[in-house]
KOLSEMI-431441 format. One line per 8 residues: for each residue x negated, y negated, z of C-alpha. Coordinates in steps of 0.25 Angstrom, whole numbers, plus 5000, padded with zeros to 4 digits. Each point is the difference from the previous one (the first is absolute). Example, Ala and Ser with C-alpha at 12.3 -4.5 7.8 and 13.67 -1.06 7.14 Angstrom:
BEGIN
4951:5018:5031; 4994:4986:4998
// end
This chain:
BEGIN
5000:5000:5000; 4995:4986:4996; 4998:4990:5011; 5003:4986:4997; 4992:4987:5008; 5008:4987:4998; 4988:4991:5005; 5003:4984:4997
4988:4993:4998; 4998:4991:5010; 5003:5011:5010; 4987:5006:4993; 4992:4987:5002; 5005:4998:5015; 4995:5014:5002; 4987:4998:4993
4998:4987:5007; 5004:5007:5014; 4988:5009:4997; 4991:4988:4999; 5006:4994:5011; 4998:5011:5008; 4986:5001:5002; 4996:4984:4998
4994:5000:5011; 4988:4994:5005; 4991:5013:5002; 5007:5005:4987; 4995:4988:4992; 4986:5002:5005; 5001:5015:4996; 5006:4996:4985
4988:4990:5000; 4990:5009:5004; 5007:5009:4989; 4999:4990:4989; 4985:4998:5005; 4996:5014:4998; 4990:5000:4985; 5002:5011:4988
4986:5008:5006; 5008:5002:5011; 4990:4992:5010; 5006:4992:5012; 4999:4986:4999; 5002:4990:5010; 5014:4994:5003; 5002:4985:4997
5002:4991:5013; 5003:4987:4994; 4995:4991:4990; 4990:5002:4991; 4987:4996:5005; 4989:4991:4993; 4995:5009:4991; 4987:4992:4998
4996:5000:5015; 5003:5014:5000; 4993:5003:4990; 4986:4991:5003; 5000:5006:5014; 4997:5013:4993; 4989:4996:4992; 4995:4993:5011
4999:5012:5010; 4986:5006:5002; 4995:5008:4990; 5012:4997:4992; 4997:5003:4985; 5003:4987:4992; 5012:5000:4991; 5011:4990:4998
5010:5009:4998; 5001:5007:5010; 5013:5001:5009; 5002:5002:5014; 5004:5015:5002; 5015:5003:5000; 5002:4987:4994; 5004:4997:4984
4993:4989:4995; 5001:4996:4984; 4987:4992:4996; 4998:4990:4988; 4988:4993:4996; 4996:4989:4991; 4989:4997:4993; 4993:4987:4991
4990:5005:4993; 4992:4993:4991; 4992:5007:4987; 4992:4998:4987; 5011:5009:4991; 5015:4998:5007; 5005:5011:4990; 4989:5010:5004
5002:4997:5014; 5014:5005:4999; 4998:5012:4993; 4987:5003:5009; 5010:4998:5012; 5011:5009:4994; 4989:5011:4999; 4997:4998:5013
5014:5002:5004; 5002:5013:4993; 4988:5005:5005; 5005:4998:5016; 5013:5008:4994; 5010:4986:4999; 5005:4994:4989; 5002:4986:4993
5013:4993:5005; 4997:4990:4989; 4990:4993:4992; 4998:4988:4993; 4989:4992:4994; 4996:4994:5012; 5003:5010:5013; 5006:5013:5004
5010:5004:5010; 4994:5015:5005; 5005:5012:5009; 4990:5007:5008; 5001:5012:5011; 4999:4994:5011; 4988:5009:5005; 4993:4997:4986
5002:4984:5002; 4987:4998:5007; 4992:5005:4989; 5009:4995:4990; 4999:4986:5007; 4984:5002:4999; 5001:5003:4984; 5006:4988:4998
4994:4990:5007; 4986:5003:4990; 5008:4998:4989; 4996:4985:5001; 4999:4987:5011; 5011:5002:5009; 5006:4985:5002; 5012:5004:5010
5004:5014:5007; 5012:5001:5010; 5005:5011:5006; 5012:5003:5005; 5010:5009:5008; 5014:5003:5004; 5004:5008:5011; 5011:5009:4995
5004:5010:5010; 5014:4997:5007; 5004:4998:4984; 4995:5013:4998; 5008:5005:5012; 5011:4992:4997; 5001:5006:4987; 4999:5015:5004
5010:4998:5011; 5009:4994:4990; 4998:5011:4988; 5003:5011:5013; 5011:4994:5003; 5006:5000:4985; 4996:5015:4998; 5007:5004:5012
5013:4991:4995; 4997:5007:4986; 5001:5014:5005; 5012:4997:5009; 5007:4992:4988; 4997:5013:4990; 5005:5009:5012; 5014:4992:5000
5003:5002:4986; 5000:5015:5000; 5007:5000:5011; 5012:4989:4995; 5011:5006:4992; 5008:4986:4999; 4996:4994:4984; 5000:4986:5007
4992:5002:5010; 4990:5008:4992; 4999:4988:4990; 4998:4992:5013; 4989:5006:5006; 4993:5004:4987; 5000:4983:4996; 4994:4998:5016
4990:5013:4995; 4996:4991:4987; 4998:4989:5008; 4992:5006:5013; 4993:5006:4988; 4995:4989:4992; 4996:4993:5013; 4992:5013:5004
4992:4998:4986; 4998:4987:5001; 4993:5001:5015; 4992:5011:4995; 4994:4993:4989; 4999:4988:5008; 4992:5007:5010; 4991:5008:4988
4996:4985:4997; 4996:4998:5014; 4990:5011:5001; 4994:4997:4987; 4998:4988:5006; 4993:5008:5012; 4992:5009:4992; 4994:4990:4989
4994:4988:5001; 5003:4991:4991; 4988:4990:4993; 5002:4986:4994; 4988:4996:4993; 4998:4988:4993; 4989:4996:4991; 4994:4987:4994
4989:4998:4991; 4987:4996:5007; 4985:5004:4999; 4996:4998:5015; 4990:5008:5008; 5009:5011:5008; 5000:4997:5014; 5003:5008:5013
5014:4996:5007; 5004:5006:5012; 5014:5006:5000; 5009:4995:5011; 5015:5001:5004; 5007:4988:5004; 5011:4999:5010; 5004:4988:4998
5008:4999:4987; 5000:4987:5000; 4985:4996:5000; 4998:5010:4991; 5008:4993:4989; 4993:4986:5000; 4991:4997:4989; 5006:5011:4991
5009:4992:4992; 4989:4992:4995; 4996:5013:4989; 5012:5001:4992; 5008:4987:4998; 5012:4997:4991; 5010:4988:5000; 5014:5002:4997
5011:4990:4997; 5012:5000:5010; 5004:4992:5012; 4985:4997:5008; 5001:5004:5015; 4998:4991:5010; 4990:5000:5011; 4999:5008:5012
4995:4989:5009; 4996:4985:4998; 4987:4996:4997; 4991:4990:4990; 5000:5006:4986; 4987:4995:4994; 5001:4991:4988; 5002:5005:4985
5007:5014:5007; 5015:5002:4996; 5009:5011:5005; 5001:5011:4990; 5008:5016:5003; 4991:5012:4997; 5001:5012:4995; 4992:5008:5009
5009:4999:5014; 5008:4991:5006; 4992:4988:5007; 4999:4987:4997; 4991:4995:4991; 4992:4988:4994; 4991:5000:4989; 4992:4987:4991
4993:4997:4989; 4989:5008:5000; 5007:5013:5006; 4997:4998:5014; 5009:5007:5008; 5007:4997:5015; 5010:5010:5006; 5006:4999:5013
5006:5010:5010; 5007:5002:5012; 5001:5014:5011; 5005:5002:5015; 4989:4996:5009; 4996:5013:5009; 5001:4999:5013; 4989:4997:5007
4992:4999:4988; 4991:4986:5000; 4992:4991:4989; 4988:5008:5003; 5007:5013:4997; 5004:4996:4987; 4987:4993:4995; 4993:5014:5002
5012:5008:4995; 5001:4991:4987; 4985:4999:4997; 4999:5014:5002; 5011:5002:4990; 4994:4991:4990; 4985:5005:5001; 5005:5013:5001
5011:5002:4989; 4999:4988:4991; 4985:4998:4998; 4998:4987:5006; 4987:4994:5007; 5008:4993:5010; 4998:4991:5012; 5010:4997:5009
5000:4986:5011; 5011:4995:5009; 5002:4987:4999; 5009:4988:5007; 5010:4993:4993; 5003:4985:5003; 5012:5002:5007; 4993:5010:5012
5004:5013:4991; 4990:5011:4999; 5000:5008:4985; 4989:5009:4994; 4995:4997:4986; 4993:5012:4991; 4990:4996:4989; 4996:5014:4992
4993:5000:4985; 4999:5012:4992; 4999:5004:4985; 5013:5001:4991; 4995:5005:4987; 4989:4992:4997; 5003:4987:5006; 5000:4996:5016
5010:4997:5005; 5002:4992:5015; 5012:5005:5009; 5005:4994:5012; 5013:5000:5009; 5004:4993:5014; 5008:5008:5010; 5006:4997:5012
5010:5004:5011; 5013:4991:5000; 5008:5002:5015; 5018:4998:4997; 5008:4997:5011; 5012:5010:4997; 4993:5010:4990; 4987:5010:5000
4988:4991:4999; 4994:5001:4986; 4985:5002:4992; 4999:4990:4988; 4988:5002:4989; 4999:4992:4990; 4989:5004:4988; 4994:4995:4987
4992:5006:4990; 4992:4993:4989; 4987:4999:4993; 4988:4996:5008; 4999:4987:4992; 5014:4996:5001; 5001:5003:5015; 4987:4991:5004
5007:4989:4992; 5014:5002:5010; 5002:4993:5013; 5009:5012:5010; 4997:4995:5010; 5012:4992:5002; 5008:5012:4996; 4994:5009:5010
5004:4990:5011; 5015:4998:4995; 5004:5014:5003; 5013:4999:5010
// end
């Protein structure tokens, strides 16, 4: 004798959810997280307690233990940490260069992202990238390198908890549509099924991305032609994102039309400069005549964090990532306020060029205090010509 189930569907969904429900408790969230965590090897890995932490200090305080093997790539164990680095090379042959470093690539078993006639987007195993990171820095003067790293743990947690989650749902859902005789109700829960798994699909892919992410590094060199003795530039992660950027547009300039920003804060634009919006990232920016460049930014001050502190921290930036020769002085403005000015020189193809930027700490009454930095970048002839000094005391 055939048995007939009349199941409506939100009767189905009540139950389902009820099951959840159930056991959403506080030790069976940890064990569902502990779960997620668990990799494909079948190795435990550690369950997440909060936030991600900074992966950079992680990281540094490993290769900074004794006997530590140098590497800047290497995470912190049970952590998931997905590297990139970056790269300003200059060569004699651009063209040669990019194919010497997609050979070198190839050979550390990664593969090309893309290429085109003047830089590469690579992906490396992340324990080749040492050595692949090695290869490429002979393949001319290295102008620029930043390396960086993001903490991607909880995601990855997240995302396994999630997919677990689904499949359990998916194999509950399937179950119900044997068992439901009503053609209503079969249609209902087979449209919830499509929907539970196209989501499941999705998530799946999305957390594929992720540990590609993990596993390769991925490499963004850039090359410029320039015949320059190669010199030896130590490799360093910053962790301040924000010292790190300064000085970096001054490579790859491009003026747009459209609307010009205005300034962040209010200071003396020297004479001859006019506003202008730039391709390269939203600042604001002046440029003259003869291709001097000023850009200015504002951040969040961090607390407890004082003038000296950011002179070493930006000089150290911009010795140690930009290339400049830079000297650094703080300096008294009219009005009593203390402000640090920066003077660096280096080589930009074949032509010196002069760099200098003011910076000071600005304290608000009702909102964070802040750190303003201005900068200007110009041939060494036209800077020597150019009084800044009034611009360096106008910052407030």
């Amino acid at each position: 004798m055939m048995r007939k189930y009349f199941i409506s569907v939100p009767a189905a969904m009540l139950m389902l959810a009820g099951c959840c429900a159930a056991t959403d408790t506080p030790q069976a969230k940890e064990e569902r997280w502990a779960e997620a965590a668990v990799p494909a090897d079948g190795a435990v890995a550690r369950k997440s307690t909060g936030r991600a932490r900074a992966p950079q200090r992680a990281v540094m305080a490993r290769e900074n233990a004794p006997g530590a093997a140098a590497n800047n790539f290497s995470a912190v164990e049970g952590r998931q940490v997905a590297f990139s680095a970056t790269l300003r090379i200059s060569t004699p042959d651009v063209p040669q260069a990019v194919r010497n470093a997609n050979a070198i690539v190839r050979k550390f078993g990664g593969y090309a992202a893309s290429l085109n006639d003047r830089g590469c987007t690579l992906k490396v195993p992340v324990k080749n990238a040492e050595a692949a990171l090695e290869e490429l820095e002979k393949l001319g003067t290295v102008n620029s390198r930043e390396i960086s790293s993001q903490d991607v743990t909880d995601t990855a947690f997240d995302l396994d908890m999630r997919i677990g989650n689904l499949e359990k749902l998916h194999a509950r859902l399937t179950d119900l549509v044997a068992k439901t005789g009503n053609i209503k109700d079969i249609l209902a829960v087979e449209k919830e099924l499509a929907r539970v798994t196209g989501e499941l699909e999705k998530l799946k892919a999305e957390r594929q991305n992720l540990q590609r992410r993990v596993d390769f590094v991925t490499f963004r060199v850039y090359f410029s032609a320039f015949a320059q003795t190669p010199t030896k530039v130590k490799a360093r992660k910053f962790l301040l994102p924000q010292v790190s950027n300064l000085g970096l547009w001054a490579d790859n300039l491009a003026i747009v039309t459209g609307e010009t920003p205005e300034a962040p804060f209010k200071f003396q634009l020297p004479k001859g400069f006019i506003p202008v919006r730039m391709r390269y990232k939203d600042s604001y920016f002046a440029v003259d005549d003869q291709d001097t460049v000023l850009s200015a930014v504002s951040f969040e001050q961090i607390e407890g964090a004082d003038l000296e502190f950011w002179q070493a921290s930006i000089a150290r930036a911009l010795r140690e990532l930009r290339g400049y020769e830079v000297k650094s002085e703080i300096k008294t403005a009219p009005n009593g306020d203390k402000y640090i000015v920066f003077v660096g020189e280096r080589l930009r193809g074949k032509e010196p060029m002069r760099y200098e930027a003011s910076c000071r700490i600005v304290t608000h009454c009702f909102s964070p205090d802040e750190v303003y930095i201005v900068e200007i970048l110009g041939t060494e002839e036209r800077m020597k010509k150019l009084d800044l000094a009034p611009m360096h005391q106008s910052v407030k």
